[in-house]
C-alpha positions as CSV (number, residue, x, y, z in Angstrom):
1,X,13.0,8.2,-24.5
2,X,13.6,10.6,-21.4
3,X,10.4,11.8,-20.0
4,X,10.1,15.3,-18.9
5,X,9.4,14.4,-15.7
6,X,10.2,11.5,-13.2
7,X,7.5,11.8,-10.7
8,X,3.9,13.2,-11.7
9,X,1.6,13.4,-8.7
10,X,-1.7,12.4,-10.0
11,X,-4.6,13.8,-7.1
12,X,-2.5,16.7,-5.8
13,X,-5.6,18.6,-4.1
14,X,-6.6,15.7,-2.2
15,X,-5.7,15.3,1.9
16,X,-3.1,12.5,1.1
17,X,-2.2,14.3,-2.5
18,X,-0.9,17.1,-0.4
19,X,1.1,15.6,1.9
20,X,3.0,14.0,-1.1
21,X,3.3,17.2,-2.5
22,X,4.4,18.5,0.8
23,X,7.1,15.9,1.1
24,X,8.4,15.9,-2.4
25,X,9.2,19.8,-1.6
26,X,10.8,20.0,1.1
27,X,12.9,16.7,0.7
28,X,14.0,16.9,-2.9
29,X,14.3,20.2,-4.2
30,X,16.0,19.2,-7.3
31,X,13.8,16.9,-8.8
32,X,11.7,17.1,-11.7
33,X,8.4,16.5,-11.1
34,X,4.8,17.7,-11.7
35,X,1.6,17.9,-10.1
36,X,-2.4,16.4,-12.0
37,X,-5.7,16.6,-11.2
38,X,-9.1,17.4,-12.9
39,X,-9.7,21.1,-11.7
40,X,-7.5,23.5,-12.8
41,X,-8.1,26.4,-10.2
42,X,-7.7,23.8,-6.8
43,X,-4.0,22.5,-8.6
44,X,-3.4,26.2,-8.6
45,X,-4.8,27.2,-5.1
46,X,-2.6,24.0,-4.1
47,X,0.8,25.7,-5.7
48,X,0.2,29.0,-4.3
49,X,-0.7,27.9,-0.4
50,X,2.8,25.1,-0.6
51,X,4.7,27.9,-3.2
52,X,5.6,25.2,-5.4
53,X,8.4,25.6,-8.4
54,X,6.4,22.3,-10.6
55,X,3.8,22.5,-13.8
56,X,0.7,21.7,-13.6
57,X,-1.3,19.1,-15.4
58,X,-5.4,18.9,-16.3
59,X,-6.8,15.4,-16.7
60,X,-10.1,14.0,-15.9
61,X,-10.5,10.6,-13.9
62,X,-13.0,9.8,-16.4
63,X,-11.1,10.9,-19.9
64,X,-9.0,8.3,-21.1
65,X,-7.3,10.3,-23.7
66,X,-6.3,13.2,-20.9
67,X,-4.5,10.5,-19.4
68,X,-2.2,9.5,-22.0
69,X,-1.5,12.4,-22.7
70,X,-0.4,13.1,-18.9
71,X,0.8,9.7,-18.5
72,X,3.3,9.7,-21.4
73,X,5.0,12.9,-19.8
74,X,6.7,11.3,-17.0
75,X,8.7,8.0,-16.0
76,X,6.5,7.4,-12.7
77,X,2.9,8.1,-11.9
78,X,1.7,8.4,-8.5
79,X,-1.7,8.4,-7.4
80,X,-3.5,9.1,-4.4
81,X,-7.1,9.9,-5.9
82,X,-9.4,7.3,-4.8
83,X,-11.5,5.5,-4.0
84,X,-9.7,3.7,-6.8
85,X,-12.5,1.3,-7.8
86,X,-14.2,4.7,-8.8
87,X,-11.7,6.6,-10.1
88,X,-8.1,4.6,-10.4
89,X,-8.8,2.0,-13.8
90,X,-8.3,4.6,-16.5
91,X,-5.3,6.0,-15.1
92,X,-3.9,2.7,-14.5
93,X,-4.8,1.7,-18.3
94,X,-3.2,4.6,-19.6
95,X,0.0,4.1,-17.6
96,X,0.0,0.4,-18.8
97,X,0.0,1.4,-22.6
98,X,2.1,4.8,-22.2
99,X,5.2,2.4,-20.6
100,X,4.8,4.9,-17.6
101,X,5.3,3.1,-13.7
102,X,2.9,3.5,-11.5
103,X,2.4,3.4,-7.6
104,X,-1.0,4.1,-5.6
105,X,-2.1,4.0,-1.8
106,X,-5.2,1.4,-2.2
107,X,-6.2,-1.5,0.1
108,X,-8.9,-2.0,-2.6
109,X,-7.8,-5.2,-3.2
110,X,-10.9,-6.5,-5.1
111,X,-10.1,-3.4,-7.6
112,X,-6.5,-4.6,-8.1
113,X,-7.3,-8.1,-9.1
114,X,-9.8,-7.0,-11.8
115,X,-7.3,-4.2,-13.3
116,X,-4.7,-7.4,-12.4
117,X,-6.7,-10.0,-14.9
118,X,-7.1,-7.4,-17.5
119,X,-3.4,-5.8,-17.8
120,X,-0.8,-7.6,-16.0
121,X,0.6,-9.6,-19.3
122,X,0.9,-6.4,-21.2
123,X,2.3,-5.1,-17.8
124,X,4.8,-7.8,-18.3
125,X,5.5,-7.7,-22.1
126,X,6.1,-3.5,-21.4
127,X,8.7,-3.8,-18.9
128,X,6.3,-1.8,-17.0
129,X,5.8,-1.6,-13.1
130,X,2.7,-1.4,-11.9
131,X,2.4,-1.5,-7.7
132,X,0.0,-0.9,-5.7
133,X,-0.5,-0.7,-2.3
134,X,2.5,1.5,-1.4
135,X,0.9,3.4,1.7
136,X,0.2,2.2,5.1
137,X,-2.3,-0.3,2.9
138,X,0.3,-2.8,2.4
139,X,3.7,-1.4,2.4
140,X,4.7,-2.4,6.1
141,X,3.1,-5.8,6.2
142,X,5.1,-6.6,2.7
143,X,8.6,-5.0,3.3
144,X,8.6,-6.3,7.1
145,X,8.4,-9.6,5.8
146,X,10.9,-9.4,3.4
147,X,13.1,-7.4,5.6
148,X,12.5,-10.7,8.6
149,X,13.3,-12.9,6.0
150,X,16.5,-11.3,4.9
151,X,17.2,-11.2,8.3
152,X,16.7,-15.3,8.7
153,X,19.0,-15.8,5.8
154,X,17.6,-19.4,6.0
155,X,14.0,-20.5,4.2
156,X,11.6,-19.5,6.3
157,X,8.0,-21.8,7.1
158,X,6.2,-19.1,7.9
159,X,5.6,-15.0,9.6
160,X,3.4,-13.4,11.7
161,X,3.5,-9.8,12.5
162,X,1.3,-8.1,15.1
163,X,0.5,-4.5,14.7
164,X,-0.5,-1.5,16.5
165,X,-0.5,2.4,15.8
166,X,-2.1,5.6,16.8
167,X,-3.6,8.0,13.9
168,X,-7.0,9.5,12.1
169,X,-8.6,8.6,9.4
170,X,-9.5,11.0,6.3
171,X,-12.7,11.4,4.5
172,X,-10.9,9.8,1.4
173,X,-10.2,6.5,3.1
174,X,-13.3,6.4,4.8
175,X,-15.0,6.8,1.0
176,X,-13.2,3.7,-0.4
177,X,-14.1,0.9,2.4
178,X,-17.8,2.3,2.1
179,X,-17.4,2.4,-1.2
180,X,-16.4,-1.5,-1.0
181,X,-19.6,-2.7,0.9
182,X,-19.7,-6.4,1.2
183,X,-17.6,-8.1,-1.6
184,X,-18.3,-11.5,-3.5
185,X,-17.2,-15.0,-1.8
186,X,-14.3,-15.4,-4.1
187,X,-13.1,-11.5,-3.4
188,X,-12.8,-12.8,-0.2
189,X,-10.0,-15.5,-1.3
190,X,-7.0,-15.1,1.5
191,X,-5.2,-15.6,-2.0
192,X,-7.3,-13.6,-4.0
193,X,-4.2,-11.7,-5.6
194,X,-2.3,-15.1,-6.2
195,X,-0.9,-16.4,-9.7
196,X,-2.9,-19.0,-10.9
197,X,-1.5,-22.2,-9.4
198,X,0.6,-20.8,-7.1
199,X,-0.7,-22.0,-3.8
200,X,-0.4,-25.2,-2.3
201,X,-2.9,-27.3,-0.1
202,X,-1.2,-27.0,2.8
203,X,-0.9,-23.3,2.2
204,X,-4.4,-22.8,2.0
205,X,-5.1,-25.0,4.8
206,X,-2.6,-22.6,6.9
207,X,-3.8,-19.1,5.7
208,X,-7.8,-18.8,6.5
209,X,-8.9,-15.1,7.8
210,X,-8.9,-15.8,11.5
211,X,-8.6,-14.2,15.2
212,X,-6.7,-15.1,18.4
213,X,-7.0,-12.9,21.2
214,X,-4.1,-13.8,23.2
215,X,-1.1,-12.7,24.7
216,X,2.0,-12.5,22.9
217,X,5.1,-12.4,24.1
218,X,7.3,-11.1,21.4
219,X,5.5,-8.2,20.9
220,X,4.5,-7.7,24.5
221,X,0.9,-7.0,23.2
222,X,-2.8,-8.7,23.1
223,X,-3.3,-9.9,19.4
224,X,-6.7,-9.0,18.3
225,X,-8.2,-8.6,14.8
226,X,-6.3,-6.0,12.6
227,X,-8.1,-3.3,10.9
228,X,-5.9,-4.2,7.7
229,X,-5.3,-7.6,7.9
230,X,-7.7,-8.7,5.0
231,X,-6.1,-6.2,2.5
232,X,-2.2,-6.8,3.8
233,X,-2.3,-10.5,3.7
234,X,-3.0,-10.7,0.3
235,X,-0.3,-8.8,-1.0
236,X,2.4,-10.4,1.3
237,X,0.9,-13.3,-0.5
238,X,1.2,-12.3,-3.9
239,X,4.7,-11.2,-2.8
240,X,5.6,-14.8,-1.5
241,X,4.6,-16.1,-4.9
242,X,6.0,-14.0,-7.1
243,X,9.3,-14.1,-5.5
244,X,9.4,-18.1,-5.6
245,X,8.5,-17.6,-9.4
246,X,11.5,-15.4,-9.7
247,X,13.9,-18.4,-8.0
248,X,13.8,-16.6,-4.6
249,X,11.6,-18.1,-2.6
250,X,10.8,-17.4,0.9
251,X,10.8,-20.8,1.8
252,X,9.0,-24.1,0.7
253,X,4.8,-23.6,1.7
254,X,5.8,-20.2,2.8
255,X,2.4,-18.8,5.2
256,X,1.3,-15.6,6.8
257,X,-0.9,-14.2,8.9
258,X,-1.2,-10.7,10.0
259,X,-3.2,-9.6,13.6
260,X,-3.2,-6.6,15.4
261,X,-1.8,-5.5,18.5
262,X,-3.3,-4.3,22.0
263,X,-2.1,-2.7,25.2
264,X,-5.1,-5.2,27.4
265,X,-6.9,-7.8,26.7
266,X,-10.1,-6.1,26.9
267,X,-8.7,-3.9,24.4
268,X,-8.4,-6.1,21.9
269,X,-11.7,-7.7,22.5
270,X,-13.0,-4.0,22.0
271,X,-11.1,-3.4,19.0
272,X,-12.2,-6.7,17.6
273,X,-15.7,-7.0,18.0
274,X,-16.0,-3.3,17.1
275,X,-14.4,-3.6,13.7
276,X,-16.6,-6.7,13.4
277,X,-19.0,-4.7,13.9
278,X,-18.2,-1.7,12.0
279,X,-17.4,-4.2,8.8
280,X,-21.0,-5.3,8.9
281,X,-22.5,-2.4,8.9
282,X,-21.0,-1.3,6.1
283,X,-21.9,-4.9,4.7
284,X,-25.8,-3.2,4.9
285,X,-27.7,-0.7,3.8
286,X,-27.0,1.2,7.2
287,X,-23.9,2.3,6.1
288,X,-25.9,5.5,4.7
289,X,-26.9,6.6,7.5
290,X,-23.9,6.0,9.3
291,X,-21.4,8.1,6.1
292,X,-23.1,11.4,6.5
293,X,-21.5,11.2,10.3
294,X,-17.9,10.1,9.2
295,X,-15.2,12.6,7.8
296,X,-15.5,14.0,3.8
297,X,-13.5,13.4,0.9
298,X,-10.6,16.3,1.2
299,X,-10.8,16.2,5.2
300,X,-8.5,14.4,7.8
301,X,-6.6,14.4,10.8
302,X,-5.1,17.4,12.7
303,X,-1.6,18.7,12.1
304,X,-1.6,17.9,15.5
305,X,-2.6,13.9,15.4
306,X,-0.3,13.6,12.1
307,X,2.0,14.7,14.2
308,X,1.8,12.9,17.7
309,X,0.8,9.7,15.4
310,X,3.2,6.4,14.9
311,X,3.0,2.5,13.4
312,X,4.9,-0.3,15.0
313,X,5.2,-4.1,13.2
314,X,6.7,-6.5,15.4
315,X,7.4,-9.8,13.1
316,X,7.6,-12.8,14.5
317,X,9.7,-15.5,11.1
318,X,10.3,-19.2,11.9
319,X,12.6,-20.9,9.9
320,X,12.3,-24.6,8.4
321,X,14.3,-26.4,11.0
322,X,12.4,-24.5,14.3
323,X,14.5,-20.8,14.4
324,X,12.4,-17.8,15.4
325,X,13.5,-14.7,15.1
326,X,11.7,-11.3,15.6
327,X,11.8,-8.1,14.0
328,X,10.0,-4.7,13.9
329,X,9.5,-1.6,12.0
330,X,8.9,1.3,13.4
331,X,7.8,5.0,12.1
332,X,6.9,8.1,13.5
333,X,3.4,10.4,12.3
334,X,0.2,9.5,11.5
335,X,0.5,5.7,9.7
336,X,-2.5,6.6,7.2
337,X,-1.1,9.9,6.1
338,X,2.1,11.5,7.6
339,X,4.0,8.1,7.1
340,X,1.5,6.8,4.4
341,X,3.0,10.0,2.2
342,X,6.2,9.2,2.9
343,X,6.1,5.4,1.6
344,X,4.6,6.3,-1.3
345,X,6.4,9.3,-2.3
346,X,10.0,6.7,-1.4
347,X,8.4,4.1,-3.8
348,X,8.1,6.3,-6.9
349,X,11.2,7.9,-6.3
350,X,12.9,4.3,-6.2
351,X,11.8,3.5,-9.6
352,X,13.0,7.0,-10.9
353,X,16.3,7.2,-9.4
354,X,17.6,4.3,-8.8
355,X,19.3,1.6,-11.3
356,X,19.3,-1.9,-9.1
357,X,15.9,-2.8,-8.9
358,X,14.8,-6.5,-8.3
359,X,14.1,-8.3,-12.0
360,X,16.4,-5.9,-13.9
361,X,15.6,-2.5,-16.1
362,X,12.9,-4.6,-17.8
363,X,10.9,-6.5,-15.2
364,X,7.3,-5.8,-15.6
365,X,4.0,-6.5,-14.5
366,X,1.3,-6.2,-11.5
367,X,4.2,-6.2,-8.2
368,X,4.0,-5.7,-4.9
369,X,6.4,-3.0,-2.8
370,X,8.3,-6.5,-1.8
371,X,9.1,-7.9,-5.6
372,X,9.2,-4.7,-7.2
373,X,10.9,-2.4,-4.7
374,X,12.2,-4.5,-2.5
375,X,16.0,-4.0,-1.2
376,X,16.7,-0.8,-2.5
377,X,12.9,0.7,-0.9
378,X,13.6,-0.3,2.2
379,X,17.3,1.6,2.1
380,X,15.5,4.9,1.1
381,X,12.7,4.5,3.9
382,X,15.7,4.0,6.3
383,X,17.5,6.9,5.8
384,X,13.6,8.6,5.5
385,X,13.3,7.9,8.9
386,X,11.5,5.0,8.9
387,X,13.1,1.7,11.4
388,X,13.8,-1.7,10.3
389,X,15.4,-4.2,13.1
């Protein structure tokens, strides 16, 4: 049955929710879409300040029956009101049993395992896409791989992409890694989002959380911890697996490992031992005192820093037989916003407009931008701007 809408824009008042809004304006005029969110007078504030032409939805986080009944309205639901753990498992429910896709911005990836274990085979049996991770939290990592690979043309033993970027952070992000404190030992599996029985010994063997601080030719940069590593290599993971379940595999004990990149050496020995730092802290009971300091929920970067801001990848994929090749993606504006509104915004609209998605019309389940998106995502982000080479 047609819905009334293709793209419903669950979170609307929120700093990212905006910016989606924003975009979805002033790019595609002539698509019908809607804005949601639980109060009735900010949705409203939001249309008058961006004059939009869209409805307007009411549905609480917490009111599963609001949901549906907002879910069921359009073919894609996109959400940007975390932190997800808190606020994201109802909405994903209802999207599950209302055949409704679905694409969020969360690195919460101990969230998306638990949602994972409880819906993915009805996911499956529905024919309906559920992917997370679509923002700066994971979308580069997972396309750049598949895009390097692609690029190989050959099976490929493993990639390693090096990142750097200049942005702010909102009071929404901020609010979902304090909200994670310090997770469980088996949260912390470097395959945590993996099919059951999907990983091999010498995979595991390959793929432990680590750092190098070293210089690296390819990109020209100091590797050093990456402030997203632990979130991004699990979905380029799950990708890897699930593409090798679907008879395209990346290559026989596929690995990856994900660092970041630094203009010194002592800058990535500041950047590492700082977010080291930074990650136990909020492992502890300081992390109160150290939140009433940090950004709000609803605040973020300047205009001017969204702006001024960019993300570079540089992917470094060696084939079986010894072949490296390198790669990069590129974008201009603030990663965790600007560009983070853009993916997003692209993912949803490739499941509402376009007809050659990987898997077919009914491929289902919990995806990843890679196996779900894949091709036809990364052709929208490139003529969005957005550099693959």
């Amino acid at each position: 049955m047609e819905r009334k809408f293709k793209v419903l824009v669950f979170g609307a008042t929120g700093f990212t929710g905006k910016l989606c809004v924003k975009y979805l304006k002033e790019n595609y005029p002539e698509l019908s879409w809607a804005i949601a969110g639980r109060n009735e007078d900010k949705l409203k504030q939001v249309k008058m300040e961006l004059d939009l032409d869209c409805d307007l939805l009411i549905a609480d986080a917490n009111n599963y029956e609001e949901l549906r009944d907002i879910a069921k309205t359009t073919k894609v639901l996109l959400t940007t009101a975390g932190p997800y753990a808190k606020y994201g498992s109802l909405l994903m429910k209802a999207c599950v049993f209302e055949n409704t896709h679905y694409v969020d911005i969360t690195g919460e990836n101990h969230w998306v395992k638990k949602q994972m274990d409880l819906y993915h085979e009805e996911a499956v049996a529905r024919g309906v896409r559920i992917i997370p991770s679509c923002g700066y939290d994971s979308l580069p990592s997972d396309l750049g791989t598949l895009y390097a690979i692609n690029k190989m043309n050959k099976a490929v033993k493993k990639v390693e992409v090096f990142h750097s970027a200049f942005g702010g952070a909102s009071g929404g992000t901020i609010e979902s890694i304090f909200t994670m404190g310090r997770l469980p030992r088996e949260m912390r599996d470097p395959f945590l989002l993996n099919p059951k029985g999907s990983v091999s010994e010498l995979q595991r063997g390959s793929s432990k959380d680590s750092i190098k601080i070293k210089w690296i030719d390819e990109a020209k940069k100091w590797s050093g911890l990456g402030l997203f590593a632990v979130a991004n290599t699990r979905v380029v993971r799950r990708s890897a697996a699930l593409m090798e379940m679907s008879q395209k595999p990346y290559g026989a004990n596929f690995t990856f490992k994900e660092h970041g990149a630094y203009s010194s050496k002592s800058a990535a020995r500041l950047a590492t031992f700082g977010l080291i730092g930074a990650f136990l802290i909020i492992s502890t009971p300081l992390k109160h005192l150290v939140r009433r300091f940090l950004p709000k929920p609803g605040e973020g970067p300047s205009t001017e820093i969204q702006e001024k801001g960019w993300f570079k990848g540089v992917f470094i994929a060696e084939a079986e037989d010894g072949e490296k090749q390198v790669s990069t993606i590129y974008g201009d504006g603030d990663p965790g916003y600007k560009s983070t509104s853009k993916m997003v915004c692209e993912s949803a609209l490739t499941i509402a407009l376009c007809n050659d998605l990987p898997g077919g019309e009914n491929f289902g389940g919990f995806l990843t931008p890679a196996s779900g998106l894949g091709k036809p995502l990364i052709e929208r982000l490139k003529n969005a701007g957005i550099r693959f080479h």
